[in-house]
C-alpha atoms as a printed R data frame, in Angstrom:
    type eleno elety resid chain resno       x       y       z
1   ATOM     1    CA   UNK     A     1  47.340  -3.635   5.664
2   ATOM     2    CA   UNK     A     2  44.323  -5.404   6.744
3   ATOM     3    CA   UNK     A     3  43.205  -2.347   9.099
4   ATOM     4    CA   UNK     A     4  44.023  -0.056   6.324
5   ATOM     5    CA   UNK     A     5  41.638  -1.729   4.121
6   ATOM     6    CA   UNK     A     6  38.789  -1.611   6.937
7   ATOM     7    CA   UNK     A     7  39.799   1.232   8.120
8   ATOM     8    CA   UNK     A     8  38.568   3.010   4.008
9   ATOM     9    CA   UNK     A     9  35.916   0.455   4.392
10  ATOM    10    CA   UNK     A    10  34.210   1.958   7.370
11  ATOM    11    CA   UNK     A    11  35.035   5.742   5.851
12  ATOM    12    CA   UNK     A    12  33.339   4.861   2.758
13  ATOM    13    CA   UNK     A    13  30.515   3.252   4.254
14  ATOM    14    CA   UNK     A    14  30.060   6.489   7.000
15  ATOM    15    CA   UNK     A    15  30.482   9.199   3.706
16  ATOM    16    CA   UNK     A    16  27.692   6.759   1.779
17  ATOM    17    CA   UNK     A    17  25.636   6.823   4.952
18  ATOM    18    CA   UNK     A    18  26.096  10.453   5.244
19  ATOM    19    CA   UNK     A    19  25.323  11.499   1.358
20  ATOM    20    CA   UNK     A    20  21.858   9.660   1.771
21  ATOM    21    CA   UNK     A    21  21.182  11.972   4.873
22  ATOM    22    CA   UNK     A    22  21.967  14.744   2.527
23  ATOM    23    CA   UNK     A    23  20.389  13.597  -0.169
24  ATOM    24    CA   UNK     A    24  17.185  13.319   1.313
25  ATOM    25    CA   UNK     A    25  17.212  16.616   3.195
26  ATOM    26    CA   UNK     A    26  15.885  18.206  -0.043
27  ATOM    27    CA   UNK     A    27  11.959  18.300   0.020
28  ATOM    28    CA   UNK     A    28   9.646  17.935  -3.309
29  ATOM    29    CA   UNK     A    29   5.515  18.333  -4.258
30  ATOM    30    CA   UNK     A    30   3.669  15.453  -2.907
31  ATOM    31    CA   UNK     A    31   0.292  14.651  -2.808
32  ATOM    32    CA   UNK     A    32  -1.604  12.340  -0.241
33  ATOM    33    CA   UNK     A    33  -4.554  10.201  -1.104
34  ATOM    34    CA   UNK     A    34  -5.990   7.247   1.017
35  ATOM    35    CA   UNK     A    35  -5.543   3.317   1.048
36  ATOM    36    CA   UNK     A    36  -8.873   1.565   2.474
37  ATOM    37    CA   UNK     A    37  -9.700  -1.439   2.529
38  ATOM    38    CA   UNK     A    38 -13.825  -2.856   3.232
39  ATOM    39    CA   UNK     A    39 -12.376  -6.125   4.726
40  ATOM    40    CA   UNK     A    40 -10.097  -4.415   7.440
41  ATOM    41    CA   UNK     A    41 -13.032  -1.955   8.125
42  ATOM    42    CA   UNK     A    42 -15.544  -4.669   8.569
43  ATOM    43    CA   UNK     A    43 -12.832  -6.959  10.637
44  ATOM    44    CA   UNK     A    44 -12.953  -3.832  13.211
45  ATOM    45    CA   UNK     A    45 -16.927  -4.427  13.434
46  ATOM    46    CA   UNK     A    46 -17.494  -0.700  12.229
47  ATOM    47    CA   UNK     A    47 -19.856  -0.367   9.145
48  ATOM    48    CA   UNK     A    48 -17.397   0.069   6.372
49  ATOM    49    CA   UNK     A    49 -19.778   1.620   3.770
50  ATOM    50    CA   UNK     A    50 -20.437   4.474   6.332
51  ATOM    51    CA   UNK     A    51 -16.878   5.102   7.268
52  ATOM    52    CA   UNK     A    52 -16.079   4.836   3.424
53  ATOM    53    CA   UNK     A    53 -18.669   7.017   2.392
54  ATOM    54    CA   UNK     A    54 -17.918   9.677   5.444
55  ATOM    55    CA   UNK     A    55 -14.620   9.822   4.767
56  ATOM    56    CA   UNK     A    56 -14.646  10.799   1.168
57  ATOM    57    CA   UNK     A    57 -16.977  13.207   2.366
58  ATOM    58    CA   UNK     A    58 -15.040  14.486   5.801
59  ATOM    59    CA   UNK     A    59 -11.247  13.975   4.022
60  ATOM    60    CA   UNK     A    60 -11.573  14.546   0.156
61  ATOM    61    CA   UNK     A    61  -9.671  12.506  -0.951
62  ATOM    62    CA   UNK     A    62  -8.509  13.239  -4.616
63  ATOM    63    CA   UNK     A    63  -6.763   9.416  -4.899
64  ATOM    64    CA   UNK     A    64  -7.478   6.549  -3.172
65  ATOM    65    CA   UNK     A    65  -6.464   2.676  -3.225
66  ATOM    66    CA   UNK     A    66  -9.176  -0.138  -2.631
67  ATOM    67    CA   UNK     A    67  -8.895  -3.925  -3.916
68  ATOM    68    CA   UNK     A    68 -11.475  -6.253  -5.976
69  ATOM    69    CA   UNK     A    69  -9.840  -9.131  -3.549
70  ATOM    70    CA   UNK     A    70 -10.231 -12.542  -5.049
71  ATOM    71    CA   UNK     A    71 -11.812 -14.584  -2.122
72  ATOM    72    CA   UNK     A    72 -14.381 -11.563  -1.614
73  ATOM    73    CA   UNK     A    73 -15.267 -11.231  -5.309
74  ATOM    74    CA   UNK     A    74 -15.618 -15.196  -6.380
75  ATOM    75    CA   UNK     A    75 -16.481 -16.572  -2.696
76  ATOM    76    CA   UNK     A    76 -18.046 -19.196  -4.424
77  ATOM    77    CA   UNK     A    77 -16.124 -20.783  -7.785
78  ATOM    78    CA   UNK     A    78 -17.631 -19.101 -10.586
79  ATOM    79    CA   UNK     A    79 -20.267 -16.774  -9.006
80  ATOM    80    CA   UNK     A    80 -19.020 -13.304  -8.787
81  ATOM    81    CA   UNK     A    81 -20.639 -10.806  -6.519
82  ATOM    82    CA   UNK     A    82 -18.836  -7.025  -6.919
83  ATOM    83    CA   UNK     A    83 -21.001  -5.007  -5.225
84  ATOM    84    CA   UNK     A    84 -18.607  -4.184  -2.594
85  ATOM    85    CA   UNK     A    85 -16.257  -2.952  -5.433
86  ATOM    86    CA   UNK     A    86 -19.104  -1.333  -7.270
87  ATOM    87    CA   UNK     A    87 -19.936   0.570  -3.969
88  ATOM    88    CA   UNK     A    88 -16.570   1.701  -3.796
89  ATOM    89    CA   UNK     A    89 -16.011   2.624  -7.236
90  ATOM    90    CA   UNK     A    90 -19.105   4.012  -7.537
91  ATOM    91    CA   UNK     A    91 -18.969   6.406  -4.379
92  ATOM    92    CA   UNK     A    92 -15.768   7.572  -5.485
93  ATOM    93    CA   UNK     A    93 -16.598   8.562  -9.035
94  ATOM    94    CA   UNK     A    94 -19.506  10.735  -7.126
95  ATOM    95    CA   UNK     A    95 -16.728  12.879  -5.024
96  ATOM    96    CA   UNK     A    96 -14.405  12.943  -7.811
97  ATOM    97    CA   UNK     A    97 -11.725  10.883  -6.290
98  ATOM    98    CA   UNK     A    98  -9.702   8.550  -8.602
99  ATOM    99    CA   UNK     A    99  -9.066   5.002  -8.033
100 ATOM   100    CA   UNK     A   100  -6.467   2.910  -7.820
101 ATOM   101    CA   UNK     A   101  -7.680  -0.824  -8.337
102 ATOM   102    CA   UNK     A   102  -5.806  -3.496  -6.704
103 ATOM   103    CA   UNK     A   103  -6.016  -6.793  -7.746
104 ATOM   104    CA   UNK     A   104  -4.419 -10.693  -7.890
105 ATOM   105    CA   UNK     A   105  -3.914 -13.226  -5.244
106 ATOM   106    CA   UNK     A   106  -1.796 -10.870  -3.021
107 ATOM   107    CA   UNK     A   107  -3.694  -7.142  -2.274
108 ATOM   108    CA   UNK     A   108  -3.271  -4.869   0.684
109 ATOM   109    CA   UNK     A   109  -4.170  -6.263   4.317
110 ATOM   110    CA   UNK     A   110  -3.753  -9.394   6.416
111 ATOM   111    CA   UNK     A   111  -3.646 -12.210   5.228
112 ATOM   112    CA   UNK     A   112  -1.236 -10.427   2.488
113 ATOM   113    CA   UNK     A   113  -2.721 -13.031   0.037
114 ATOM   114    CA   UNK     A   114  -6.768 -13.204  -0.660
115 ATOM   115    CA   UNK     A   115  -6.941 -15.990  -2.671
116 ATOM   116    CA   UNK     A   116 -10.488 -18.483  -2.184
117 ATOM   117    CA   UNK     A   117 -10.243 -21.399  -0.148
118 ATOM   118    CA   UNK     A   118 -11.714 -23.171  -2.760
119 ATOM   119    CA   UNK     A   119  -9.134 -22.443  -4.926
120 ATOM   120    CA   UNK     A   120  -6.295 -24.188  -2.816
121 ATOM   121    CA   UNK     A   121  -7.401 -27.490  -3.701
122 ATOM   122    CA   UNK     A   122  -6.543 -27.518  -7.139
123 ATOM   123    CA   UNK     A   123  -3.267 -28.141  -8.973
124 ATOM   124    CA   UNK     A   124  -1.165 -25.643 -11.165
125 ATOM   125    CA   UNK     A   125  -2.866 -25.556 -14.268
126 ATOM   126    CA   UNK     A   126  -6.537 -25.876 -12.834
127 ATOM   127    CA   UNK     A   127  -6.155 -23.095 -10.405
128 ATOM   128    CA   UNK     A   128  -4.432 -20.944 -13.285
129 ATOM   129    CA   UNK     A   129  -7.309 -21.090 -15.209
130 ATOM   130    CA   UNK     A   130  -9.812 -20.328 -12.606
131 ATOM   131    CA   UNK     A   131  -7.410 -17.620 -11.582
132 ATOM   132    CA   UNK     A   132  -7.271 -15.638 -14.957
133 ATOM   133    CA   UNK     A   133 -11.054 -16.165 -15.351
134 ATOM   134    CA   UNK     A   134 -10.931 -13.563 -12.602
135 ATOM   135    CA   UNK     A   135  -8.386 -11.159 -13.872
136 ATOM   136    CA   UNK     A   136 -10.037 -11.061 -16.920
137 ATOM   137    CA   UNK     A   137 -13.600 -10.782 -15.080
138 ATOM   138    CA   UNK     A   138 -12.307  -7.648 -12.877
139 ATOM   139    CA   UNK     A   139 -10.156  -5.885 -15.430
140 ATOM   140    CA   UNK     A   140 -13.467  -6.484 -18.337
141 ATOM   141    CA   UNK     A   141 -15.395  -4.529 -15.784
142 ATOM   142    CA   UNK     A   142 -13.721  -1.670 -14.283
143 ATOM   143    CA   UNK     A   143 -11.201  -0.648 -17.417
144 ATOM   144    CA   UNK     A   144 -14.543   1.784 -18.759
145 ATOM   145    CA   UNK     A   145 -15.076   3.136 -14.845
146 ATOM   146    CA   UNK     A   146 -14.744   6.917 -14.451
147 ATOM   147    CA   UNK     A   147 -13.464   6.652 -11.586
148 ATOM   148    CA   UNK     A   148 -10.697   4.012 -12.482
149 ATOM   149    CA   UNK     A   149  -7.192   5.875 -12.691
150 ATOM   150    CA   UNK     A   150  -4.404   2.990 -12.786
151 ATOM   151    CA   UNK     A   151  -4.353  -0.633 -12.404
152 ATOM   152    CA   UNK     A   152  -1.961  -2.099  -9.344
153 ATOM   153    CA   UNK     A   153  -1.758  -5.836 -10.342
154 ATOM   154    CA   UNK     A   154  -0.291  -8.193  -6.892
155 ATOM   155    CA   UNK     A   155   0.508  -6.343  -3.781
156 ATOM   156    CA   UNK     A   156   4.475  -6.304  -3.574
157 ATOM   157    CA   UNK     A   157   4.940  -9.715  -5.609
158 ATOM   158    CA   UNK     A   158   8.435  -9.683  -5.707
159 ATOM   159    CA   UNK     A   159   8.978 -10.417  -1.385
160 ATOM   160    CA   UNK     A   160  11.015 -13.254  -1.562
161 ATOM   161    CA   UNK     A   161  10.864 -13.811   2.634
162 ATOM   162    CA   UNK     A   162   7.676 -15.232   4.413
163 ATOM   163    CA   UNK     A   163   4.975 -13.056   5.225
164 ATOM   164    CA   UNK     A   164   1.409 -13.376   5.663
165 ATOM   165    CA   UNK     A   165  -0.621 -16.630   4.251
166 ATOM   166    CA   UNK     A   166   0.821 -17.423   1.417
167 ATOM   167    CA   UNK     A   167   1.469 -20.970   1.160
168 ATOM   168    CA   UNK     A   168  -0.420 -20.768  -2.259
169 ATOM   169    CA   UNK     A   169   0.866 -17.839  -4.212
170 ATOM   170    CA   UNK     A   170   2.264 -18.368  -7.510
171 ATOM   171    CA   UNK     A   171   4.257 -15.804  -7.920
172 ATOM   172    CA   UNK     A   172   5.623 -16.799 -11.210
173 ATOM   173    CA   UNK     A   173   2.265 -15.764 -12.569
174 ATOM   174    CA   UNK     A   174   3.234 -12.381 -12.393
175 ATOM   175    CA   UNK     A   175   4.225 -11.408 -16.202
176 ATOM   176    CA   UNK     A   176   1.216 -12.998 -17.825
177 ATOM   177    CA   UNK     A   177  -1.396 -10.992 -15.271
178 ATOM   178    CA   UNK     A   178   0.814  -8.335 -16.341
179 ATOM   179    CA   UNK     A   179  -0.035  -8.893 -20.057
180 ATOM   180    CA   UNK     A   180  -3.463  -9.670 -19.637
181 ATOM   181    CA   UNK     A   181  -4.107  -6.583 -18.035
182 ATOM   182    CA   UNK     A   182  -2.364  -4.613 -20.713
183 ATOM   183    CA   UNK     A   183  -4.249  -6.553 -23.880
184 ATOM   184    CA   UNK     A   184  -7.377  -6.223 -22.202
185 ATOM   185    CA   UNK     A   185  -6.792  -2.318 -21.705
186 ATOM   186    CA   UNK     A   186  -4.276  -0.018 -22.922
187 ATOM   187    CA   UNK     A   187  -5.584   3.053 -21.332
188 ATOM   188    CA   UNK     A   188  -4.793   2.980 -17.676
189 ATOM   189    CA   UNK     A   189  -1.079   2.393 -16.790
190 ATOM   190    CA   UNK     A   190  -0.087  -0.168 -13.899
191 ATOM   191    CA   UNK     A   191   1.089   0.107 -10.683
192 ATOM   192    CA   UNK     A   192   3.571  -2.560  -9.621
193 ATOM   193    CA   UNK     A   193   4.961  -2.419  -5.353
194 ATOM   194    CA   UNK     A   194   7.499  -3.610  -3.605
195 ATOM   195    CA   UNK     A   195   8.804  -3.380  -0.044
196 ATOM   196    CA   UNK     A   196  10.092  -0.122   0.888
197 ATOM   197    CA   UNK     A   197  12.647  -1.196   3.740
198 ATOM   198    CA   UNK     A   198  13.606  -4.743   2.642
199 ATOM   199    CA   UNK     A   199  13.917  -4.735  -1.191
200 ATOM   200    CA   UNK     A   200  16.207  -2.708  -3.613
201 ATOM   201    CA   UNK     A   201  13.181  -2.561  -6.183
202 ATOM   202    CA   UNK     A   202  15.024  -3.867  -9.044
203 ATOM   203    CA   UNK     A   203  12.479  -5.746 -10.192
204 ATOM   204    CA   UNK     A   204   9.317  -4.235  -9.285
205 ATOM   205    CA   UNK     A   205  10.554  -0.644 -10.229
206 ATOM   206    CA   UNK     A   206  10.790  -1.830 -14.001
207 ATOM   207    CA   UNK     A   207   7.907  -3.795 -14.384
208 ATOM   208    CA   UNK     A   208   5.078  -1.455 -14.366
209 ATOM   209    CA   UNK     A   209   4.318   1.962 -15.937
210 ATOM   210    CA   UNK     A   210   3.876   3.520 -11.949
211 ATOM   211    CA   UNK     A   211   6.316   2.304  -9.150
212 ATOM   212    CA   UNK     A   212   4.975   2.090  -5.626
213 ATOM   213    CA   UNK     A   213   6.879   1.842  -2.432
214 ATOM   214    CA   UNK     A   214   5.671   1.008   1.372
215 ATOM   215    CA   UNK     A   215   7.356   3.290   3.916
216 ATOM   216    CA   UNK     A   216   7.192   1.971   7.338
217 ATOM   217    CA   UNK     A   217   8.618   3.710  10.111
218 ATOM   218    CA   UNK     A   218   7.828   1.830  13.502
219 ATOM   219    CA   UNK     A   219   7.466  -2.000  13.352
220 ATOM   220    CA   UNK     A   220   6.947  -4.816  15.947
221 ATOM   221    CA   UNK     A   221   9.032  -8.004  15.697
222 ATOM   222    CA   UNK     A   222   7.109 -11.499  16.018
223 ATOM   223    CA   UNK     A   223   8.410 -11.111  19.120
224 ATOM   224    CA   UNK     A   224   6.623  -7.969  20.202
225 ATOM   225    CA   UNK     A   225   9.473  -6.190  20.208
226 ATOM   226    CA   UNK     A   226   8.941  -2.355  18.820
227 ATOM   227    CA   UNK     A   227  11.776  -1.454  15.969
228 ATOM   228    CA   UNK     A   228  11.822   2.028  14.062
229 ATOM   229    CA   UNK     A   229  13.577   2.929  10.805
230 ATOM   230    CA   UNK     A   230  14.476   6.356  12.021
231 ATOM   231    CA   UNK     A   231  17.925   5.572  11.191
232 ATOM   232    CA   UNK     A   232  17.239   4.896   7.535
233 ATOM   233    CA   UNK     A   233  17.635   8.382   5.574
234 ATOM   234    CA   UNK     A   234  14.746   9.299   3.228
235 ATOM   235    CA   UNK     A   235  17.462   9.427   0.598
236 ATOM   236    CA   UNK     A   236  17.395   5.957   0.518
237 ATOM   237    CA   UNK     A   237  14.175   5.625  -1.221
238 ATOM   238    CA   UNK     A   238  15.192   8.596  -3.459
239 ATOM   239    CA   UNK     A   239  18.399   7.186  -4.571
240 ATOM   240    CA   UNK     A   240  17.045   3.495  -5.634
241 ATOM   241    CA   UNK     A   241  14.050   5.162  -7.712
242 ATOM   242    CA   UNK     A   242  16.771   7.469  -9.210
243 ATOM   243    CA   UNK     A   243  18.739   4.139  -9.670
244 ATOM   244    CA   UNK     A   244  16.832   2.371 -11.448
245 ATOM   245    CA   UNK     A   245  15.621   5.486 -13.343
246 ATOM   246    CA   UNK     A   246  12.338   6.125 -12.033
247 ATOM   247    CA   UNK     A   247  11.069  10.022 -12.369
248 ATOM   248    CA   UNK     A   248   8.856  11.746  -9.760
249 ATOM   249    CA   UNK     A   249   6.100  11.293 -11.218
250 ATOM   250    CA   UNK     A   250   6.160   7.595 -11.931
251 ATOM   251    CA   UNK     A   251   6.895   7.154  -8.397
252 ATOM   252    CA   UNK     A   252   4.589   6.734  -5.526
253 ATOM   253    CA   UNK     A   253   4.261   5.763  -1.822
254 ATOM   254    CA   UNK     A   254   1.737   2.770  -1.820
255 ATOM   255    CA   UNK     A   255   1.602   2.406   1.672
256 ATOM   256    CA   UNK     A   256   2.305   5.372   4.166
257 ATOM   257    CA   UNK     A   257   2.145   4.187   7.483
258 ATOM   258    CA   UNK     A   258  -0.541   5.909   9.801
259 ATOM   259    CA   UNK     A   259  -1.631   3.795  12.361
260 ATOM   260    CA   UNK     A   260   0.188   1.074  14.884
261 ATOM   261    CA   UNK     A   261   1.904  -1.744  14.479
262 ATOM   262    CA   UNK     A   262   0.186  -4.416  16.922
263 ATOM   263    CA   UNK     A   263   1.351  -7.992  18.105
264 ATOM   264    CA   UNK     A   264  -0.976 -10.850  17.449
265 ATOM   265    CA   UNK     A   265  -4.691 -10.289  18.275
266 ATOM   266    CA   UNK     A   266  -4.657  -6.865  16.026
267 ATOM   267    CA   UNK     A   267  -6.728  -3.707  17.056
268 ATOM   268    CA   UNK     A   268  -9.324  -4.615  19.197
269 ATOM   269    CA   UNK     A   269  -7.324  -6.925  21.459
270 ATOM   270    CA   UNK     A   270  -4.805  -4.229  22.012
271 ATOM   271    CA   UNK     A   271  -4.850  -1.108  24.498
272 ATOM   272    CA   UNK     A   272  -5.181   2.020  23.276
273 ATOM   273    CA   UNK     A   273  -1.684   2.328  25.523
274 ATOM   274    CA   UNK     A   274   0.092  -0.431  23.403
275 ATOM   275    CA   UNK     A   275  -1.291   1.139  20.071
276 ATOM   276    CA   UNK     A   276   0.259   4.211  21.279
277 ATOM   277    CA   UNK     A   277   3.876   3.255  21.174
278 ATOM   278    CA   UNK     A   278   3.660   2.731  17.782
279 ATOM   279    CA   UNK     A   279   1.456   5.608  16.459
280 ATOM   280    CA   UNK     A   280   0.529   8.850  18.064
281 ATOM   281    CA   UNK     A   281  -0.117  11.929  16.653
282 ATOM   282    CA   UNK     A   282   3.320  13.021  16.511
283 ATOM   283    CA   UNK     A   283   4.660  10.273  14.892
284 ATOM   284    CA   UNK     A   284   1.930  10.112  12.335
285 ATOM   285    CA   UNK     A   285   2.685  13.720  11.756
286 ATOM   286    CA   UNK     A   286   6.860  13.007  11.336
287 ATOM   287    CA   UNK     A   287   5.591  10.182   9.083
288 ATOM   288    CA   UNK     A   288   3.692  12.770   6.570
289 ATOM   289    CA   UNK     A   289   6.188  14.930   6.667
290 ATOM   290    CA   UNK     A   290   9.063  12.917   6.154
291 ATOM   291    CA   UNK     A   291   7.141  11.450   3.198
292 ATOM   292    CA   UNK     A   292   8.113  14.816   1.512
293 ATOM   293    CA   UNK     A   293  11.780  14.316   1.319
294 ATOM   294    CA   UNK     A   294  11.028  10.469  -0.063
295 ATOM   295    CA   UNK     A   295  10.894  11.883  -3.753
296 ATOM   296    CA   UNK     A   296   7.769  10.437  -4.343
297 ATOM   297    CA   UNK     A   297   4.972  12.437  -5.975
298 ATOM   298    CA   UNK     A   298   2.040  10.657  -4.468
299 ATOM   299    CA   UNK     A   299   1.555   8.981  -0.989
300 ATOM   300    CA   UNK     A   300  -1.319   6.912  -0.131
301 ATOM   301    CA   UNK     A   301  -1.820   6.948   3.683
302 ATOM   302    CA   UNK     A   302  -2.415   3.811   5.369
303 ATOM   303    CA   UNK     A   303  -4.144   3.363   8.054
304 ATOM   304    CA   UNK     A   304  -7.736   5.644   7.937
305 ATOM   305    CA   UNK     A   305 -10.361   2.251   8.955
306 ATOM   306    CA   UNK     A   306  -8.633   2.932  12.487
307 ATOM   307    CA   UNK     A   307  -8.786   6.698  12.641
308 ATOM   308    CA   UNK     A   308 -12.293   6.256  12.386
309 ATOM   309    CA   UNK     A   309 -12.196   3.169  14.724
310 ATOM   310    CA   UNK     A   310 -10.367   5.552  17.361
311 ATOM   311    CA   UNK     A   311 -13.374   8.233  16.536
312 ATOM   312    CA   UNK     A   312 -16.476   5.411  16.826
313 ATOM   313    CA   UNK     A   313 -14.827   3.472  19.855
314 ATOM   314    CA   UNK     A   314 -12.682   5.828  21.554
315 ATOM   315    CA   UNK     A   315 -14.163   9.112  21.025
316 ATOM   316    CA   UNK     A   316 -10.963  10.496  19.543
317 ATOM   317    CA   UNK     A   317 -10.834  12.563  16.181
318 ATOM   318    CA   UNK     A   318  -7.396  13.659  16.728
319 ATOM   319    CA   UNK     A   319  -6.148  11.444  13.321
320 ATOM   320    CA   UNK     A   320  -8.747  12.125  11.490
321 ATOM   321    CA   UNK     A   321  -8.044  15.902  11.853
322 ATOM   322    CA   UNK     A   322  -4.573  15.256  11.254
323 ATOM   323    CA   UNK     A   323  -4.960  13.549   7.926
324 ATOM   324    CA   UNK     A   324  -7.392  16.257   6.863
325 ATOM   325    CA   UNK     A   325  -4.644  18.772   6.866
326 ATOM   326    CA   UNK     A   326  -2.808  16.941   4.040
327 ATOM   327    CA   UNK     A   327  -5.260  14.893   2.600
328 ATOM   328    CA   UNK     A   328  -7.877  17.294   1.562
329 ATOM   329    CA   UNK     A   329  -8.735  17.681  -2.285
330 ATOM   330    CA   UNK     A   330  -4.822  18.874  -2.195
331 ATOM   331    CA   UNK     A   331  -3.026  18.758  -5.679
332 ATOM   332    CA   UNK     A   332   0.087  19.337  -3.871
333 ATOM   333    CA   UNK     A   333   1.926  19.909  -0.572
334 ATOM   334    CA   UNK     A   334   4.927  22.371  -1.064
């Protein structure tokens, strides 16, 4: 009896397996904008304002995703410099690309969470005070930009395991940014993200007006050791946005992986060789193209400060070329 019973366990389990191959063999319009970040740009010691402002230029971008990140914007408690942000904004409104704004205590990049050191000193209510001060001075000064197209408030704030520096998250202060951002504008909707291999998006899929996955496809281990989710079917992320009754069009790709996955020292401490096992052209290009059969409308590509660090340092335009293909002032890919 009790091989019977694992016996239709396994079956089940291989026809489930085999219906999300199926159901993600079926391809659907998607549209690729960028995800930069100034901070990562800088940290590879290339001029970020001239690879930001060349790439809107060179790509065309007609989305793209940049962050007001806390511990850049209030470096010091109270004084608020966002003239990086205003650059960005700014430089996108003149090429006609729209903006999504990230911004909270956890936004895209290492460390994961951007939160001021000067903020980790104080207790719960002190820092949620000087917090919201912020989220109130970011969302007060975008919500008129032209440029400005939807909100994303956190940066996957629903990852319940360890990652990145985040001993001082609250997490729990979620809902209220939520609210704040929706009293103090009720024109642009809100992106809210979530893991894309390691979550079932319960939560973050109903939060926000916009749901926004990360699709990974070739990791390293804390180890070193290189993993890839080739055996995951792109159904998978089509069947939980369908489950939890999220339409095309509310549903995007936040985060679509397009460079490598390095061990500790990042980028510049690695060989081009070692960057290569985790993203060449050919798996950039599966990457794009599997994106398609994801269900997802809308796929930010990550990974475009080290295309331009491979062009600048290495002499090699290969990426950037390849991104242009699907990137560029597309309103669709068919």
């Amino acid at each position: 009896m009790r091989m019977s019973w694992f016996g239709l366990l396994i079956g089940l389990l291989v026809l489930a397996y085999g219906g999300l191959w199926w159901y993600g063999r079926s391809t659907h319009p998607l549209s690729y904008g960028i995800s930069f970040s100034s901070s990562y740009a800088a940290w590879l010691h290339i001029d970020w304002k001239n690879i930001y402002t060349e790439m809107l230029q060179d790509l065309q971008p007609a989305f793209i995703r940049i962050s007001a990140d806390w511990d850049e914007v209030e470096k010091e408690e109270g004084v608020y410099d966002f003239s990086s942000v205003d650059f960005m904004m700014d430089t996108a409104q003149a090429y006609g690309t729209q903006v999504v704004l990230v911004f909270g205590q956890k936004t895209p990049r290492w460390p994961e969470c951007h939160i001021p050191k000067w903020a980790t000193s104080y207790g719960e209510e002190e820092y949620r005070t000087r917090f919201f001060a912020y989220v109130e001075t970011v969302v007060n000064r975008y919500r008129a930009h032209p440029a400005l197209e939807y909100w994303q408030v956190e940066n996957e704030p629903f990852i319940t395991f360890e990652f990145g520096e985040c001993a001082h998250f609250r997490p729990h202060f979620f809902d209220q940014e939520l609210a704040v951002v929706r009293k103090l504008d009720t024109e642009h909707p809100v992106v809210v993200t979530d893991s894309g291999e390691l979550s079932l998006w319960r939560k973050a899929a109903q939060a926000g007006d916009v749901f926004g996955t990360t699709m990974y496809r070739v990791i390293r281990t804390p180890g070193g050791r290189v993993l890839t989710y080739d055996w995951l079917p792109m159904g998978w992320y089509r069947f939980r946005a369908m489950l939890w009754g999220v339409p095309h069009d509310k549903f995007f790709i936040s985060e679509l992986q397009a460079e490598p996955w390095v061990h500790t020292g990042g980028i510049p401490a690695s060989s081009v060789e070692e960057q290569m096992k985790t993203m060449d052209i050919e798996r950039m290009k599966k990457n794009l193209e599997d994106a398609r059969h994801s269900g997802a409308s809308r796929a930010y590509v990550w990974g475009v400060e080290w295309w331009y660090w491979m062009k600048y340092e290495q002499g090699n335009v290969s990426f950037i070329d390849t991104a242009r293909a699907y990137v560029q002032k597309n309103s669709e890919q068919q």
